[in-house]
C-alpha positions in Angstrom: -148.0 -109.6 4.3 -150.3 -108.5 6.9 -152.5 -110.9 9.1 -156.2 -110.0 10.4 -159.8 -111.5 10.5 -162.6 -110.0 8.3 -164.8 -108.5 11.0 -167.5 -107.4 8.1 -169.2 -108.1 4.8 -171.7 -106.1 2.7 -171.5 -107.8 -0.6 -174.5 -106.3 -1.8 -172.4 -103.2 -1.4 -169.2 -104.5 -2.9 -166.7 -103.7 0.3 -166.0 -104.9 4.4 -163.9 -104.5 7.2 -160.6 -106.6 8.3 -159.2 -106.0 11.5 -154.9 -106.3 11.8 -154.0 -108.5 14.3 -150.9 -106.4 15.2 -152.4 -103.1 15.2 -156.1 -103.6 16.0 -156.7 -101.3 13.1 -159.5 -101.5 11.0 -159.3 -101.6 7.2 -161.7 -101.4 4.3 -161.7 -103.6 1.7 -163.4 -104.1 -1.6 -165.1 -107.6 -2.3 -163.0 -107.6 -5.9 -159.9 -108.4 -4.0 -161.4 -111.4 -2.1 -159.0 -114.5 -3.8 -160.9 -117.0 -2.1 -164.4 -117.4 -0.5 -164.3 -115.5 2.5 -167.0 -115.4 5.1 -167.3 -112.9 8.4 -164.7 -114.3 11.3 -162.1 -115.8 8.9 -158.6 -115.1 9.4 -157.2 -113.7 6.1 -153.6 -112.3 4.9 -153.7 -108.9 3.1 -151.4 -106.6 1.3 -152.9 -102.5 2.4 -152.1 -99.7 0.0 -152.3 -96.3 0.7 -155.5 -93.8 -0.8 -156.5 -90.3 0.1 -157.6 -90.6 2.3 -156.7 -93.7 4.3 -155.7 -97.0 3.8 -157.8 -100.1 1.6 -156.9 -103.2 2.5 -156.6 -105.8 -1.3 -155.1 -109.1 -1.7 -157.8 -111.2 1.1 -156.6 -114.9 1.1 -157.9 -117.6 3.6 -155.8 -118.6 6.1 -156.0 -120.9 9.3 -156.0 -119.6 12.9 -152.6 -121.1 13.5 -151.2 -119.3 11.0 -151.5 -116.4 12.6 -150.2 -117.1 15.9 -152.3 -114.8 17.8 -155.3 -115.2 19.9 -158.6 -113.5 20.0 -159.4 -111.2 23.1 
């Protein structure tokens, strides 16, 4: 499971942006796979699968800072 913060939300547009904590990467994500109520600077867990091209992010569940034991620069 992959840790990160939602960094965007267009819901009007169905999709956002989470950022990995370990990578700094940026993923997509559709607002279909959002398991809980998720609002812009939440930390989140995710599960990423793999498109053509690139990478959607699915799975978004709520977690707590702490959780993800790293800080924000």
């Amino acid at each position: 499971m992959r840790k990160g913060k939602v960094i965007e939300i267009h819901p009007e547009r169905g999709y956002g942006f989470v950022k990995e904590h370990t990578t700094g990467l940026y993923f997509r994500f559709n607002t279909s796979d959002l398991f809980d109520q998720i609002t812009e600077n939440e930390f989140v867990t995710f599960s990423l699968i793999e498109l053509d091209p690139g990478k959607l992010a699915i799975n978004l569940r709520r977690t707590t800072a702490g959780q993800n034991h790293v800080s924000e620069h």
